[in-house]
N, C-alpha and C positions, 0 to 999 in steps of 0.2 A: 429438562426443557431447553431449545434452544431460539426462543423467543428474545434471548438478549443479545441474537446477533441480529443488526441491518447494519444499514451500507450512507456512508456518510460522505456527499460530492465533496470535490477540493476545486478542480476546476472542469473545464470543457470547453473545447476549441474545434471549428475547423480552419483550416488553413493551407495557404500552396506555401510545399513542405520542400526546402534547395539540397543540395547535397550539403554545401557547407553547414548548412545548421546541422546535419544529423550523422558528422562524423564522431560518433560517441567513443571513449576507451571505455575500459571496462567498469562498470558502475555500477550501484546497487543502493534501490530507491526504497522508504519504508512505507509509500500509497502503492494503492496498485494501479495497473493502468488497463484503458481497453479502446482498441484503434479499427479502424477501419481503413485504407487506404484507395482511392478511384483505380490505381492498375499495381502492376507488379513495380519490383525496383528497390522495395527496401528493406534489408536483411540485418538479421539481427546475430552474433555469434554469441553462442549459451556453450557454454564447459567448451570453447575449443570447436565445435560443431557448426557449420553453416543453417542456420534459419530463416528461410526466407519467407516474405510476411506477402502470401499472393492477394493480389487484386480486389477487393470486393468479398473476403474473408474475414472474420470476425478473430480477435485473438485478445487473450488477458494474459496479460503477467502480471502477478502474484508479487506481493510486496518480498523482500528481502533474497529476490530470482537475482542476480549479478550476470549482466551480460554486456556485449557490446553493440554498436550499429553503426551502419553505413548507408548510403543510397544514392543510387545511380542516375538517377535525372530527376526533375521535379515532379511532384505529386498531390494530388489534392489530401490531405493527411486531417482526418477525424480522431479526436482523441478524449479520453475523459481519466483523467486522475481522480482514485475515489480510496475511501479507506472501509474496511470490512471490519468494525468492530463487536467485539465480542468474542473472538477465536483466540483459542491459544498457541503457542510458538510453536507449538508440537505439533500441532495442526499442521500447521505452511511445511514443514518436512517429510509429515507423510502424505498429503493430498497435493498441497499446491505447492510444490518443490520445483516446478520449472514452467516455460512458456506452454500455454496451453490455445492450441488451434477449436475454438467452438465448432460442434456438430454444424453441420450445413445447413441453415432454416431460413428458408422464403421471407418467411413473415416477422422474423427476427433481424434479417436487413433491413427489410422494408420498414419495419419501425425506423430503423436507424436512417436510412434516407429522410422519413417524415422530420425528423428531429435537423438533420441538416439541413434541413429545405426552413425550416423554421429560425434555426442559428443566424441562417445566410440572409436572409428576409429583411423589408424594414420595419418589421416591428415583430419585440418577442415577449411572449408571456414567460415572465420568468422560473412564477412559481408550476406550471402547467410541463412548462420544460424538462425541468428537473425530474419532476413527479415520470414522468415519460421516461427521461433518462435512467430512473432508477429501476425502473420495471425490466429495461433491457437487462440491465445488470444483473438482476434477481433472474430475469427468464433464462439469461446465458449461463448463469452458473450453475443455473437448476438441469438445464438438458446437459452439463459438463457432469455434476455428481451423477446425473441417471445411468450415467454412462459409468461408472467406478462400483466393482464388483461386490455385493452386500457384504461378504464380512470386511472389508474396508472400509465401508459406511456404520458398518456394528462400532468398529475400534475409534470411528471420527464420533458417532455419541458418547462412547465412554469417555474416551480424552474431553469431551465437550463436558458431561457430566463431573467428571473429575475434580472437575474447577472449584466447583462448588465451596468445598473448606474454604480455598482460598480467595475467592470471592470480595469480601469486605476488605480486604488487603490493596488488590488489583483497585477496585472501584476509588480507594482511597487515593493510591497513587496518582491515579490518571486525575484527581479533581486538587492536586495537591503537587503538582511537578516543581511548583517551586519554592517550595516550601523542606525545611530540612526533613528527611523522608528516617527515621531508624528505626531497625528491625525490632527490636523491642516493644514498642507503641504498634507498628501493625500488625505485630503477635497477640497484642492484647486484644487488638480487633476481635483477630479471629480465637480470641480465647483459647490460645495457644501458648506453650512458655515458648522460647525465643528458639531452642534448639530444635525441638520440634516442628514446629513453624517453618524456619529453615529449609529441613529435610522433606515436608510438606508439599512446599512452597513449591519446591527446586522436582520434586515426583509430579507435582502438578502440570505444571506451567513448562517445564525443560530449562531452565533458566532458578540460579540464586535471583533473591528478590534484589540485590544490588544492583546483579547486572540486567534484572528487567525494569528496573529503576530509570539504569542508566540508557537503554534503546528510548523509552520511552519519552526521556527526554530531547533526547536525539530526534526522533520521529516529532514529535511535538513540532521543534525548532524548526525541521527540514521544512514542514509545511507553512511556518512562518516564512522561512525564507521565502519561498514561493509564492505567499499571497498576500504579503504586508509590505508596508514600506520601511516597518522601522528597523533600525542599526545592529547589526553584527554584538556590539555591545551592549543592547536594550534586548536584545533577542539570547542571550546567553544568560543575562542576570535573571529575564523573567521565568527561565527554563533551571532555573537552576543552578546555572556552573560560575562558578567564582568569579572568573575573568574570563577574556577574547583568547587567549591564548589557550586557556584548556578546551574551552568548548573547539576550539578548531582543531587543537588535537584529536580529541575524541570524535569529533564529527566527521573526522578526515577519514580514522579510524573503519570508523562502521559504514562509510560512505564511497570511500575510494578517493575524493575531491575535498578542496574546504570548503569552509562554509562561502566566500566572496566567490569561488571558480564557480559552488554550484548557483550561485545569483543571479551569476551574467551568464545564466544560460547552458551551459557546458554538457548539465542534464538533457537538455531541448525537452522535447513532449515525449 
């Protein structure tokens, strides 16, 4: 069954987009993202490779995609950060491993224009919005898989199925990030001894539960950083990590930036 994935907003903005905000180095976000821009002008580079993001083009990247971006004059720039929960790491490797240009659909901008026309407005229904926004989300990445060849969508149920054993593990961590997390106790979960569990775990998921522990934490944070006000130091202890100093190790780590660079912006939209 994969009823336990939907798609959970982080933010959504339109905005006239300068060069200097979206002189990016190379970075790597753990929401994903999905933009619109009113013309051509802002390019994104993935492995070394020029991608440029045309005009009135629909495009997501995939949480854990590392790229960079530039832009050449200013832009009216639509965006929404959102998180896909419920997939596993293995997943993002074999399907959504890089930027992805959405099928060409009429009626799939046009949503998106209605939603900007709405943003832009003086006055927004918040909850009506969202509910909209996520249907695009759900309609884009539905015409993106129809488009990916049936035994590649055979091998994304199984990995999706896979999970399953490890399931009460995953669910635990995610409701429990700051909380001492060992593998022993979420073996018991899944009524597993520890080694087993483990090796499990790690065939499941593509990741030790430590080091899916530890993204998770990270991801958690990153989105804190981005939608709260609270402290670099209140946002480390509630995720987890001992002190400012590891979490910004670690966060730099998986991120490319620290936690203060990606605060004030460094990421842009």
């Amino acid at each position: 069954m994969t009823d336990t994935i939907h798609i959970r907003l982080l933010n959504y903005q339109v905005l006239l987009l300068r060069p200097a905000q979206w002189q990016l180095p190379r970075v790597q976000s753990h929401f994903w993202r999905f933009y619109m821009n009113d013309r051509d002008g802002a390019l994104l580079d993935y492995q070394g490779t020029p991608y440029p993001l045309a005009g009135e083009q629909l495009y997501v990247i995939p949480a854990e995609v590392r790229f960079s971006a530039q832009l050449a004059h200013p832009l009216r720039h639509f965006f929404v950060h959102f998180d896909v929960l419920g997939l596993s790491p293995i997943i993002y490797r074999e399907i959504f491993a890089a930027p992805i240009c959405l099928p060409a659909s009429l009626s799939l901008r046009q949503m998106v224009h209605s939603c900007i026309q709405e943003m832009t407005g003086p006055q927004q229904e918040g909850l009506i919005l969202e509910i909209r926004l996520k249907a695009i989300l759900y309609t884009g990445l539905t015409q993106y898989l129809q488009q990916i060849a049936p035994a590649t969508l055979q091998r994304y149920f199984q990995l999706t199925n896979a999970l399953e054993p490890v399931l009460p593990a995953i669910e635990y961590v995610d409701a429990h990030l700051a909380e001492p997390l060992l593998c022993k106790d979420l073996a018991a979960l899944c009524h597993m001894n520890v080694d087993y569990f483990s090796r499990r775990f790690r065939e499941c998921v593509g990741q030790t539960p430590n080091a899916y522990i530890q993204l998770q934490r990270v991801k958690r944070a990153e989105q804190q950083l981005l939608l709260t006000n609270a402290s670099i130091e209140q946002i480390a202890a509630r995720h987890g990590f001992g002190s400012r100093h590891y979490f910004s190790r670690i966060f730099t780590r998986h991120t490319g930036v620290s936690p203060a660079a990606y605060r004030k912006g460094l990421l842009g939209s």
